[in-house]
N, CA, C and O atoms as a MOPAC input file, in Angstrom:
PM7 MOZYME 1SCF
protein

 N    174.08300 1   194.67800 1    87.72100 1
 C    175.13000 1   194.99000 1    86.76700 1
 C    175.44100 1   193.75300 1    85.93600 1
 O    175.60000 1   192.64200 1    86.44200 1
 N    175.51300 1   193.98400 1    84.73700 1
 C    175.87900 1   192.91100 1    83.80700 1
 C    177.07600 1   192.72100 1    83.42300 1
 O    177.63000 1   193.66400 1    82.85700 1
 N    177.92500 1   191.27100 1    83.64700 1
 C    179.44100 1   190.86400 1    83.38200 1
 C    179.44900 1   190.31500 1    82.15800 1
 O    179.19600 1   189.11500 1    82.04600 1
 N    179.70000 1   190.99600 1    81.19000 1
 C    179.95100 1   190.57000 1    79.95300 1
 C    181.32500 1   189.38200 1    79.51500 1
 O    182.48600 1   189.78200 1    79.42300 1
 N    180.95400 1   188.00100 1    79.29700 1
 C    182.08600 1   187.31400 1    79.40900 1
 C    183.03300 1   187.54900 1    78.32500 1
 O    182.55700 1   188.05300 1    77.30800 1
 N    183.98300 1   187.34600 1    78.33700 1
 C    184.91700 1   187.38400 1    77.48400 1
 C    184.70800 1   185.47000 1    76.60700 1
 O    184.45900 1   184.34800 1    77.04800 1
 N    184.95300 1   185.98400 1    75.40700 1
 C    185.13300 1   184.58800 1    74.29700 1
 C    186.28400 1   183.82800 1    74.60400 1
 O    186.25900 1   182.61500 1    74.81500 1
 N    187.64000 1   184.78300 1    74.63800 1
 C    188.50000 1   183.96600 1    74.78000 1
 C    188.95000 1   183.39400 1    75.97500 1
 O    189.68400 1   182.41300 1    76.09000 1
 N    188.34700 1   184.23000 1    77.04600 1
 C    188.21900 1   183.30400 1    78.44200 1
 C    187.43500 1   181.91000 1    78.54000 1
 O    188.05000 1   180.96200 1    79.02800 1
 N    186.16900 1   181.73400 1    78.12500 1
 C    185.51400 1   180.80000 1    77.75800 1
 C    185.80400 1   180.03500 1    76.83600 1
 O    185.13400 1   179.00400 1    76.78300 1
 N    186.75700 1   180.21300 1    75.90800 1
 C    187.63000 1   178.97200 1    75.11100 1
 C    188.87300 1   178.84400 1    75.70200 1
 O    189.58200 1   177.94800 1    75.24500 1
 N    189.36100 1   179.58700 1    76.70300 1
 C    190.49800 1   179.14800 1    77.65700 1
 C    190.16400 1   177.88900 1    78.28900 1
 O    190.57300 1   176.76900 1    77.98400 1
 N    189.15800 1   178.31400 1    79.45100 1
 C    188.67300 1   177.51900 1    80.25100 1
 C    187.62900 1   176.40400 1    79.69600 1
 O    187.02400 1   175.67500 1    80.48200 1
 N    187.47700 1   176.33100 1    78.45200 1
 C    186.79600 1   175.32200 1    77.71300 1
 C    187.74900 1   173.82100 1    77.82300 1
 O    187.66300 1   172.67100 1    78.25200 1
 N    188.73900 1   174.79200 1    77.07200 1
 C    190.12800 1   173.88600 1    76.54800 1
 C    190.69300 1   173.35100 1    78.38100 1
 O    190.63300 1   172.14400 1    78.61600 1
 N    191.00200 1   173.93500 1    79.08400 1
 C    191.28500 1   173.61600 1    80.26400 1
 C    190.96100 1   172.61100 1    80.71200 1
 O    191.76500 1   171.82500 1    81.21400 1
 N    189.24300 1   172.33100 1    80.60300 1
 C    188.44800 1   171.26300 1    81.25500 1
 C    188.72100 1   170.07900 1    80.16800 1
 O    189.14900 1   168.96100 1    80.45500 1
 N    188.43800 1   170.47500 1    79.05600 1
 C    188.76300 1   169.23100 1    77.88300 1
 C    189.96300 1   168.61500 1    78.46200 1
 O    189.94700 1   167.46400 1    78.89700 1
 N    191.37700 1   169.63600 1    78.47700 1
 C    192.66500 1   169.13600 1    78.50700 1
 C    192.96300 1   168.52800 1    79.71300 1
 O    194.03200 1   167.93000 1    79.84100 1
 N    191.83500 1   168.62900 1    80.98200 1
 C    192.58000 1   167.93200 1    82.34000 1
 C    191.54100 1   166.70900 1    81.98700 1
 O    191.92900 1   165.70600 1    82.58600 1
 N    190.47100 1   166.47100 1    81.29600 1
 C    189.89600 1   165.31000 1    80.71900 1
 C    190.70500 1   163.99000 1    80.04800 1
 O    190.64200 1   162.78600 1    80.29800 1
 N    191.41200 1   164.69400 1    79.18200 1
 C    192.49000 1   164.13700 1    78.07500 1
 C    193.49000 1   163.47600 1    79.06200 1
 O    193.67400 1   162.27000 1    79.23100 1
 N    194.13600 1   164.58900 1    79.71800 1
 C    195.33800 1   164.46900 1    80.91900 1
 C    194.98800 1   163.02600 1    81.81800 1
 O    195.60100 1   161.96000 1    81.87200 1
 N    193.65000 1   163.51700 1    82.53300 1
 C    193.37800 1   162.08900 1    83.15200 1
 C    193.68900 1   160.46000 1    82.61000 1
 O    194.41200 1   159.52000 1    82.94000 1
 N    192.60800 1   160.79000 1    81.51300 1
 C    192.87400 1   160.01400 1    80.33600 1
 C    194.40800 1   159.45600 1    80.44900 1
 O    194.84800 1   158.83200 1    81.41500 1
 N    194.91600 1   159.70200 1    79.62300 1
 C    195.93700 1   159.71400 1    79.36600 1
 C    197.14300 1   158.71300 1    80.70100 1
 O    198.05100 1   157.94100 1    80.39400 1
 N    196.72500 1   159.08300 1    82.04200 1
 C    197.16400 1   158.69000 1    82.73800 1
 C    196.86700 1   157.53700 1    83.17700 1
 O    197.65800 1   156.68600 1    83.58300 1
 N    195.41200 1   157.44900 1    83.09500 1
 C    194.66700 1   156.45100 1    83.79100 1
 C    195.15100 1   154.96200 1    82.61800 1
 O    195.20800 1   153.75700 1    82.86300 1
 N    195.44200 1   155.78100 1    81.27400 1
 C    196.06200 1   154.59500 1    80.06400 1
 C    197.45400 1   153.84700 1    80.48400 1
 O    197.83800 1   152.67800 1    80.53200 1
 N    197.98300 1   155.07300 1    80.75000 1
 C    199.94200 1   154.44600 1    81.41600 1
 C    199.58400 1   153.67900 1    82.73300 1
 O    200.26500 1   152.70100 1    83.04300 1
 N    198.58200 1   154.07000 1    83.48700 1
 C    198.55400 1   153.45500 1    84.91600 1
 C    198.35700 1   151.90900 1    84.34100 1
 O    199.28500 1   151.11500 1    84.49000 1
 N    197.15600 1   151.50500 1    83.69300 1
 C    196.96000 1   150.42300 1    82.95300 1
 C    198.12600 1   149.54000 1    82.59700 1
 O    198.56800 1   148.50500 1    83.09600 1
 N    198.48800 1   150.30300 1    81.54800 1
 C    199.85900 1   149.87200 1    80.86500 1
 C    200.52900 1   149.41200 1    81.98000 1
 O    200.45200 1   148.18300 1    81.97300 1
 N    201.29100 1   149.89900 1    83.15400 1
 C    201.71100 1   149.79100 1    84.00600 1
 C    201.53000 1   148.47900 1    84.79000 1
 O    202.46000 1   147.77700 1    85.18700 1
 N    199.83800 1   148.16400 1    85.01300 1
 C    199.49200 1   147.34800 1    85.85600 1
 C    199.19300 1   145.83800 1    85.04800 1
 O    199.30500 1   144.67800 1    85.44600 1
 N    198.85200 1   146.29800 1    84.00600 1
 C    199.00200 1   144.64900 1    83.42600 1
 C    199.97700 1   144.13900 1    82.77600 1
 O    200.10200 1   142.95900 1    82.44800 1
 N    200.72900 1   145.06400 1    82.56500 1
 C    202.31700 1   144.74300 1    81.61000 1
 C    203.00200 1   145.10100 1    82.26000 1
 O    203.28900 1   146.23500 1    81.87800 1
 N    203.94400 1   144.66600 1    83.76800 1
 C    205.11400 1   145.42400 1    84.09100 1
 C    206.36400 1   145.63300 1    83.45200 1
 O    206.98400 1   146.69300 1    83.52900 1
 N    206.58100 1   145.05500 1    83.08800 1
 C    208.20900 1   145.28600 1    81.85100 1
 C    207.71200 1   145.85800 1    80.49500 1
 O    208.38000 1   145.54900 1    79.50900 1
 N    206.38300 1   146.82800 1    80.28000 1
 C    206.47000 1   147.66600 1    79.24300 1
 C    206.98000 1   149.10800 1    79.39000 1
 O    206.87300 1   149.96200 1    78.51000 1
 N    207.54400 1   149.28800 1    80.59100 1
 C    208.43100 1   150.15300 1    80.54000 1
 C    210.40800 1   150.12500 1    80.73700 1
 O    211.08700 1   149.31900 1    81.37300 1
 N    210.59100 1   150.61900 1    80.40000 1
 C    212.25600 1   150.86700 1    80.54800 1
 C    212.75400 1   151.40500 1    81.80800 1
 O    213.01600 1   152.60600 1    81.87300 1
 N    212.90600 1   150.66900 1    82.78200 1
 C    213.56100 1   151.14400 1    83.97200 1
 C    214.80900 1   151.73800 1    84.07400 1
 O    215.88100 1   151.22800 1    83.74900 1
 N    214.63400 1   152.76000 1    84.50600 1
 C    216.37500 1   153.17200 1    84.67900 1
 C    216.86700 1   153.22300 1    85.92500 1
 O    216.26200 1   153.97900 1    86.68500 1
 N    218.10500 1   152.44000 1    86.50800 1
 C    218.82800 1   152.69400 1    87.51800 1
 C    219.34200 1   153.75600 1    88.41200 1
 O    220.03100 1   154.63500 1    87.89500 1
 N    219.09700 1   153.79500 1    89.71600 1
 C    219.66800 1   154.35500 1    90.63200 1
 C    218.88600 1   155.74000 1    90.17200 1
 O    219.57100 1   156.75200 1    90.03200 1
 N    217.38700 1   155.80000 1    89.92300 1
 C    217.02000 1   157.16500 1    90.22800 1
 C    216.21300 1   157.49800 1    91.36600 1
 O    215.29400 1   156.68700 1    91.48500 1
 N    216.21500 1   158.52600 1    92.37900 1
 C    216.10700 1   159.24900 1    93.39400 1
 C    214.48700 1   158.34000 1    93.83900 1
 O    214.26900 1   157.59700 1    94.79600 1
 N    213.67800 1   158.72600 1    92.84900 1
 C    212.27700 1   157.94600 1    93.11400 1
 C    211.78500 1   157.03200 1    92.39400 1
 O    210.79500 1   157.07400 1    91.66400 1
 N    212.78800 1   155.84900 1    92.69800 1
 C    212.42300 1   154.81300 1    92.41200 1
 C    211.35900 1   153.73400 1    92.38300 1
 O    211.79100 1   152.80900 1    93.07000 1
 N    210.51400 1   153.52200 1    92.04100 1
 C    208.75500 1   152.46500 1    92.32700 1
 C    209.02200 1   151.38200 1    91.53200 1
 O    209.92500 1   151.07400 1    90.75400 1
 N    208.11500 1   150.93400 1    91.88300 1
 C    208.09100 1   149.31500 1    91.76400 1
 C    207.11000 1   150.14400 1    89.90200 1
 O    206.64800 1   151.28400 1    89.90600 1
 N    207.06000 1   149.36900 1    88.84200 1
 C    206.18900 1   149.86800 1    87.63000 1
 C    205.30500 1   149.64200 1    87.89800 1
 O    204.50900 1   150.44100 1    87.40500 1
 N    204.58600 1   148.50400 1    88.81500 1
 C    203.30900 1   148.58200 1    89.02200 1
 C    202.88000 1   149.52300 1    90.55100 1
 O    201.72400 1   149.53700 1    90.97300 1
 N    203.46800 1   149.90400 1    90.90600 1
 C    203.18600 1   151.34100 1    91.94000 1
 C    202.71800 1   152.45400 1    91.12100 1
 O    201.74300 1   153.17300 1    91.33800 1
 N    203.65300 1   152.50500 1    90.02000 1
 C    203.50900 1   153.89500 1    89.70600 1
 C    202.35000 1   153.59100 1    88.58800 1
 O    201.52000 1   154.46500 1    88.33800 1
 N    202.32100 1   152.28900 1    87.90600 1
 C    200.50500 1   152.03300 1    87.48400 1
 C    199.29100 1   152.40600 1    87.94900 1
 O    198.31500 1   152.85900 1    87.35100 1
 N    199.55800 1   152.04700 1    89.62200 1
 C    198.00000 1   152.35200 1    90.18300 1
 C    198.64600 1   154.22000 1    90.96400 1
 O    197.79500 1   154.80800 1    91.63100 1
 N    199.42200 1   154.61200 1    90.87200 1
 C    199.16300 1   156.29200 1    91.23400 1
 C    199.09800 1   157.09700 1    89.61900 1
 O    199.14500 1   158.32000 1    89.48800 1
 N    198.98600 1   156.13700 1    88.50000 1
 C    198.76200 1   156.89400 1    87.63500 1
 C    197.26700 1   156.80800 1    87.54200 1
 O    196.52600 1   157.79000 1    87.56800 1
 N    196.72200 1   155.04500 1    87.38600 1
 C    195.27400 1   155.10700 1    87.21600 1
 C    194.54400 1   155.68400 1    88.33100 1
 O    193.53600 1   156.20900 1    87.85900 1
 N    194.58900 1   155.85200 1    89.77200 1
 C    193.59300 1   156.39400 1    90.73900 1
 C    193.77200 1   158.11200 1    90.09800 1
 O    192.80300 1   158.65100 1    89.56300 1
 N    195.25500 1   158.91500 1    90.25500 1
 C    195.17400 1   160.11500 1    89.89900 1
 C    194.53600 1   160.40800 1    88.71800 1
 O    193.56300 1   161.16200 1    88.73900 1
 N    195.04700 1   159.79400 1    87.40000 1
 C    193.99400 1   160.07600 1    86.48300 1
 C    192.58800 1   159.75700 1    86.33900 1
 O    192.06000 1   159.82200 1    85.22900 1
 N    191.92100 1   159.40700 1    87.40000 1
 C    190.51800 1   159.13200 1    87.11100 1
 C    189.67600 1   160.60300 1    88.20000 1
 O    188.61600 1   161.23000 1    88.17200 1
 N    190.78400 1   160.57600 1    88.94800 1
 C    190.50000 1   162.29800 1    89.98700 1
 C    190.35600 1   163.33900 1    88.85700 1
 O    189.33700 1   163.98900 1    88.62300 1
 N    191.79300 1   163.41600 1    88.04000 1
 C    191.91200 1   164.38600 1    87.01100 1
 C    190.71700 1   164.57800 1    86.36300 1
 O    190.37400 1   165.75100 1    86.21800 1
 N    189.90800 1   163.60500 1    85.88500 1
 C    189.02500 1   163.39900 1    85.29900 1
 C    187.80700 1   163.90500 1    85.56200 1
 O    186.95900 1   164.46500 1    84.86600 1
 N    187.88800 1   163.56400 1    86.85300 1
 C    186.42800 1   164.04900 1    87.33000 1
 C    186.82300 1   165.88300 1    88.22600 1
 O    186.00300 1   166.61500 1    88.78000 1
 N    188.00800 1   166.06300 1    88.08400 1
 C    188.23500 1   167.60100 1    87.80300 1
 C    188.19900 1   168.64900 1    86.59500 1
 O    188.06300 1   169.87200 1    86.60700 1
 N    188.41000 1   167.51800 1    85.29400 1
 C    187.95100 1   168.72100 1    84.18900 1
 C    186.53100 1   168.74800 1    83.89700 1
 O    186.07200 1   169.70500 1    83.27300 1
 N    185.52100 1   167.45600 1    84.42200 1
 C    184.22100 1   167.85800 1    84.82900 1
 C    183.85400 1   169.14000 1    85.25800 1
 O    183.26400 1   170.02800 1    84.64300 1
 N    184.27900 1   169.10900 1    86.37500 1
 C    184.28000 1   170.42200 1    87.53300 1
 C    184.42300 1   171.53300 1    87.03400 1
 O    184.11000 1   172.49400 1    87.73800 1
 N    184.78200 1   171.70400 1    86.08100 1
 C    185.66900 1   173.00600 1    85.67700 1
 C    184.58900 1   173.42200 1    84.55300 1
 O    184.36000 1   174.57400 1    84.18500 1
 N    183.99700 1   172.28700 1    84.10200 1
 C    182.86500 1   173.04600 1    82.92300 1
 C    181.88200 1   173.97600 1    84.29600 1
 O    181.60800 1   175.16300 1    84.12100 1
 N    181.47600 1   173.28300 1    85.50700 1
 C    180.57200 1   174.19000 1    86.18100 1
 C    180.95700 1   175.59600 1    86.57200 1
 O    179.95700 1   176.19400 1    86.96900 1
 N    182.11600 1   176.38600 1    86.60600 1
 C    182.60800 1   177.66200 1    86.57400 1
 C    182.72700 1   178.16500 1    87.75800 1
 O    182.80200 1   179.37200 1    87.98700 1
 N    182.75800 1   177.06700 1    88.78500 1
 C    182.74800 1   177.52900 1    89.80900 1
 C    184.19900 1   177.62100 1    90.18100 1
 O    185.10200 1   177.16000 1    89.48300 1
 N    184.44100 1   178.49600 1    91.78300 1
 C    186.40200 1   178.61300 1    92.01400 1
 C    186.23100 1   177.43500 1    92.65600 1
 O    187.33900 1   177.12500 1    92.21800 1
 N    185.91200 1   176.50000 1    93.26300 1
 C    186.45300 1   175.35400 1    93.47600 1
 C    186.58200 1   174.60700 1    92.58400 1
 O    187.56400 1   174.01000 1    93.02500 1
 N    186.32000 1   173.99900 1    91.37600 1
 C    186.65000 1   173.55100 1    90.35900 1
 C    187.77800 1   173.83600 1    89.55000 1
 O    188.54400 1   173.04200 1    89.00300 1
 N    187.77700 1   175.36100 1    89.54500 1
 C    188.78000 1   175.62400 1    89.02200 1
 C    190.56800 1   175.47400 1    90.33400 1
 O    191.73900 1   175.22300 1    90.04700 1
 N    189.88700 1   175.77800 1    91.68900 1
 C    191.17600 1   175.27400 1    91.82000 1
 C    191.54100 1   173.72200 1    92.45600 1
 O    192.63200 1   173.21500 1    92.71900 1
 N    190.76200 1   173.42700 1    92.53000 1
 C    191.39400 1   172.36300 1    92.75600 1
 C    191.53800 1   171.44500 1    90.83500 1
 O    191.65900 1   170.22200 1    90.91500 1
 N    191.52300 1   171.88200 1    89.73400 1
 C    191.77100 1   171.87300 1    88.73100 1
 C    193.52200 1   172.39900 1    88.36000 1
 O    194.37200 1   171.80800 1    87.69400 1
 N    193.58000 1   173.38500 1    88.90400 1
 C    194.84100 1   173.61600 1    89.44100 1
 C    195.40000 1   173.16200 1    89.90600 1
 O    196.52700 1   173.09500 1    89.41500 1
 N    195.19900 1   172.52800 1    91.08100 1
 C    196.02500 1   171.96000 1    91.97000 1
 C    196.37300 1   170.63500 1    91.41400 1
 O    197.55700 1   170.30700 1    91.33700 1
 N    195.50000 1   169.91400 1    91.05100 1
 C    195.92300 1   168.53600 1    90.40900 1
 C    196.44500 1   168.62100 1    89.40200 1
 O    197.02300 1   167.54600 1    89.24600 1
 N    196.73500 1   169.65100 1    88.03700 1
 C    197.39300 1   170.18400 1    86.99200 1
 C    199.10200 1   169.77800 1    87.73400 1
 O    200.02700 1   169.05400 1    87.36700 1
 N    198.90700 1   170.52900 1    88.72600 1
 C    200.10200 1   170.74900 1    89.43100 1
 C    200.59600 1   169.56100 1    90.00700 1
 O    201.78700 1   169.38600 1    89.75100 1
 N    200.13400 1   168.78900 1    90.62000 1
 C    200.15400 1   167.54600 1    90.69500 1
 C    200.53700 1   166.48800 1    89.93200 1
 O    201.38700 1   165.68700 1    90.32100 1
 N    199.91800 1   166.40100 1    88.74800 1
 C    199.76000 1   165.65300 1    87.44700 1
 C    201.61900 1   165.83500 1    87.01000 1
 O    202.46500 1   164.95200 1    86.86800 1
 N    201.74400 1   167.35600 1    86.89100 1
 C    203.24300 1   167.83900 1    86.54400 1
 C    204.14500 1   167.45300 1    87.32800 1
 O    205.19900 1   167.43900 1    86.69200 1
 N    204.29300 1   167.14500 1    88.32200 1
 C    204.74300 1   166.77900 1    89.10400 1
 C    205.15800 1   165.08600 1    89.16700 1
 O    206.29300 1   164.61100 1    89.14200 1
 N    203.87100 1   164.37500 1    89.25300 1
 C    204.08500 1   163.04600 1    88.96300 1
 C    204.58100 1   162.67800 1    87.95100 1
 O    205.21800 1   161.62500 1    87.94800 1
 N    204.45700 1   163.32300 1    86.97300 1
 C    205.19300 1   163.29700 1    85.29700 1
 C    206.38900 1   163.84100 1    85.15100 1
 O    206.94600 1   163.66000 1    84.06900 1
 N    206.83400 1   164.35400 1    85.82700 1
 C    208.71800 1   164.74200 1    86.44000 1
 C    209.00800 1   163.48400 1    86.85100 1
 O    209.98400 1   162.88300 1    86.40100 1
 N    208.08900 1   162.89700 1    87.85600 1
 C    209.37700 1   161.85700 1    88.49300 1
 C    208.41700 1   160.60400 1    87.93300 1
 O    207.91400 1   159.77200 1    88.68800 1
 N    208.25500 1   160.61200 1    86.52600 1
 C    207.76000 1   159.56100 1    85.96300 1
 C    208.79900 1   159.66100 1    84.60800 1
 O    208.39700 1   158.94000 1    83.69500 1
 N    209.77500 1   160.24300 1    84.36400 1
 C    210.56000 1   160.92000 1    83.06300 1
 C    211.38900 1   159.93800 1    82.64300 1
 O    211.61400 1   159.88800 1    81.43400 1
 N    212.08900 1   158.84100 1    83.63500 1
 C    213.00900 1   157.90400 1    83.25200 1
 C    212.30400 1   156.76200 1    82.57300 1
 O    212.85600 1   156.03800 1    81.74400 1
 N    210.54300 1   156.58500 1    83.12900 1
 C    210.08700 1   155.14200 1    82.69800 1
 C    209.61400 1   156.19800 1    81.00400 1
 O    209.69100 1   155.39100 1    80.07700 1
 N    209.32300 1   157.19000 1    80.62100 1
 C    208.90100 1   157.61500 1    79.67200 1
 C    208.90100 1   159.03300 1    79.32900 1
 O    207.92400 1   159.78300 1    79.33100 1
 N    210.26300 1   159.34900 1    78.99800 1
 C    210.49900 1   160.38100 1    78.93500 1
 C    209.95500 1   161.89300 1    78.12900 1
 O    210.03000 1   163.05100 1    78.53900 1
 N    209.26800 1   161.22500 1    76.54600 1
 C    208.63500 1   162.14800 1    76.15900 1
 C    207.48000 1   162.05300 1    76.06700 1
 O    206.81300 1   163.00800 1    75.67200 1
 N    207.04200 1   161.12600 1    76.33300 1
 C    205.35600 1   161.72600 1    77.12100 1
 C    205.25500 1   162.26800 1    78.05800 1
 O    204.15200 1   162.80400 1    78.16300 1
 N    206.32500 1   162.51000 1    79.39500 1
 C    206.22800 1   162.70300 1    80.56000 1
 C    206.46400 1   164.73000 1    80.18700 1
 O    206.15700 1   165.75100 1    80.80200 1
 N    207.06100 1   164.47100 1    79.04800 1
 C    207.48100 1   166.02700 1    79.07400 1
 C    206.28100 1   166.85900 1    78.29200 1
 O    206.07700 1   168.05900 1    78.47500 1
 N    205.47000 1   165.96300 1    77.32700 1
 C    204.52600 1   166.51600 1    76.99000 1
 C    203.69000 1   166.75200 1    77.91100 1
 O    203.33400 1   167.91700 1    78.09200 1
 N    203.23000 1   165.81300 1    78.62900 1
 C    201.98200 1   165.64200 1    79.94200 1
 C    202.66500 1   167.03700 1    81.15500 1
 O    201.79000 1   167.83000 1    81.50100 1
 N    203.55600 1   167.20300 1    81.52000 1
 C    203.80400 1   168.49600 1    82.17200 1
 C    203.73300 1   169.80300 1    80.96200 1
 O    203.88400 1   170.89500 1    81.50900 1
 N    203.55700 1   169.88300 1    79.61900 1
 C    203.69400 1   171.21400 1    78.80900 1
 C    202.18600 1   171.25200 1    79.24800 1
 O    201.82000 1   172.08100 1    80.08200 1
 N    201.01400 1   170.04900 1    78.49600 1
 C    199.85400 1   170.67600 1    78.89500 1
 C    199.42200 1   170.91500 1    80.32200 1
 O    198.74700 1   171.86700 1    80.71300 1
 N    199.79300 1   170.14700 1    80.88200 1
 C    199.78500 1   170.70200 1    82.65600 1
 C    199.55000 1   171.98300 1    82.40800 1
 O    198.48000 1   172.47900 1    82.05500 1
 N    200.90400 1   172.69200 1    82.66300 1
 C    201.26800 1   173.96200 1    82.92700 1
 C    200.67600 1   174.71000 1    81.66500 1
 O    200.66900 1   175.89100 1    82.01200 1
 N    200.21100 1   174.63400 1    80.46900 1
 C    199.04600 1   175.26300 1    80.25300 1
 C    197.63300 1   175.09600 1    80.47400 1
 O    196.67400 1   175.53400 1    79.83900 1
 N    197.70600 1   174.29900 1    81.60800 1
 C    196.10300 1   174.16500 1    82.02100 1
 C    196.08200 1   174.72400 1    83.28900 1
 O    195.00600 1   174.75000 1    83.88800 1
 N    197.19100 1   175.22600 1    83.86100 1
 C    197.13800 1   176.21900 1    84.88300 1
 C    197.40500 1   177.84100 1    84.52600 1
 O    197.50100 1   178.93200 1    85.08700 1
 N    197.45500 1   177.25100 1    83.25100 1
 C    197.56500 1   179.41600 1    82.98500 1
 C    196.15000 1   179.37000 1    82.65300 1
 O    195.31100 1   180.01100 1    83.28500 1
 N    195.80400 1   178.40500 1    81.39300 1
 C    193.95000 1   179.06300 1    81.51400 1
 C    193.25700 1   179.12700 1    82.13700 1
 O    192.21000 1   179.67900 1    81.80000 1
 N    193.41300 1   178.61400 1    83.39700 1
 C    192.62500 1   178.37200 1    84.61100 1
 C    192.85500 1   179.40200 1    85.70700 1
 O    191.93100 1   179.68100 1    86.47200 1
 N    194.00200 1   179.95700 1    85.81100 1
 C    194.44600 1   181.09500 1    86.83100 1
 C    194.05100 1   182.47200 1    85.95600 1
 O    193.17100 1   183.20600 1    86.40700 1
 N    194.48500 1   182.68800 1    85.14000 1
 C    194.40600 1   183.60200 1    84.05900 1
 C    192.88800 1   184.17000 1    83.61000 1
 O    192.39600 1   185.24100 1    83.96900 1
 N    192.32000 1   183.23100 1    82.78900 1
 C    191.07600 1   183.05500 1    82.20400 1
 C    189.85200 1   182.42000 1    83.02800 1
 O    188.65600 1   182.46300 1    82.73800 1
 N    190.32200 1   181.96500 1    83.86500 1
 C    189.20300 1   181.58200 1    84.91800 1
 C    187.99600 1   181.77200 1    85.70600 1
 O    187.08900 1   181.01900 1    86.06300 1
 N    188.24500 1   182.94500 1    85.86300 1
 C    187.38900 1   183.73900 1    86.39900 1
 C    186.32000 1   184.62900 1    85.55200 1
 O    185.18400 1   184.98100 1    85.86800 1
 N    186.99300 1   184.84600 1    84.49000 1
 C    185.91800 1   185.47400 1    83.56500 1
 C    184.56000 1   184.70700 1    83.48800 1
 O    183.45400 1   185.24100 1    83.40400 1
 N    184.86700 1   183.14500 1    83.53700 1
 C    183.71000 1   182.41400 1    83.08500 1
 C    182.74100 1   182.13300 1    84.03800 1
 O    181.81600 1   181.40500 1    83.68100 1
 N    182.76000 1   182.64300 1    85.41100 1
 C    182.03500 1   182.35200 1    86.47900 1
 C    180.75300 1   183.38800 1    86.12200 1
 O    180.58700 1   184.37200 1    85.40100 1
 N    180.10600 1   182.74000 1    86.87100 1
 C    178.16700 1   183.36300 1    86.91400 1
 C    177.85800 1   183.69200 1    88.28500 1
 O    176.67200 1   183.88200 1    88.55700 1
 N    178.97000 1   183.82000 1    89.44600 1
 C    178.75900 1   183.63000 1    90.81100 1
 C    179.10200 1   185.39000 1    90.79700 1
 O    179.09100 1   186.03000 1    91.84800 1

């Protein structure tokens, strides 16, 4: 029997893998930032999860280089790629919540694409498999 893919599933999950690429990216840049410049961020007082700026440097650069090699994963169409693509989406959003005081509107952008890289991926995901 032949599974005819859907287009816009396959530019879902296109964009998905690009965007947890970018995402990594992106993180693995602030982790940087983080680790060779500690006072390029704005600390704010007395919040709940507090880190040292260069802590939260190296859990940005190790996670974003995972991220990275998860939107890899995700071009192969397989469900482990896709979820554990998920899961670190989820993750990523997460660390970027309690990253909001050192940088607040990147942190809010970096959780919008998150959480649309877990709808194309839960959603549209499956269309693109060959299994």
């Amino acid at each position: 029997m032949s599974h005819q893919r859907s287009s816009a599933a396959v530019g879902w999950t296109t964009f998905a893998g690009i965007m947890l690429i970018l995402i990594g990216v992106f993180h693995a840049i602030a982790g940087l930032s983080g680790i060779i410049k500690d006072d390029f961020y704005a600390v704010t007082p007395n919040y709940v999860l507090k880190f040292d700026v260069t802590t939260w440097g190296w859990i940005h650069l190790i996670g974003g280089i995972v991220v990275v090699l998860a939107g890899f994963g995700v071009f192969s169409g397989k469900v482990w790629a896709r979820t554990v693509g998920v899961i670190l989406a989820a993750v990523s959003a997460l660390v970027s919540f309690a990253w909001i005081p050192l940088y607040p509107i990147w942190s809010i952008v970096l959780i919008a694409i998150d959480v649309t890289v877990i709808w194309a991926l839960t959603v549209h995901g499956r269309d693109i498999t060959m299994e």
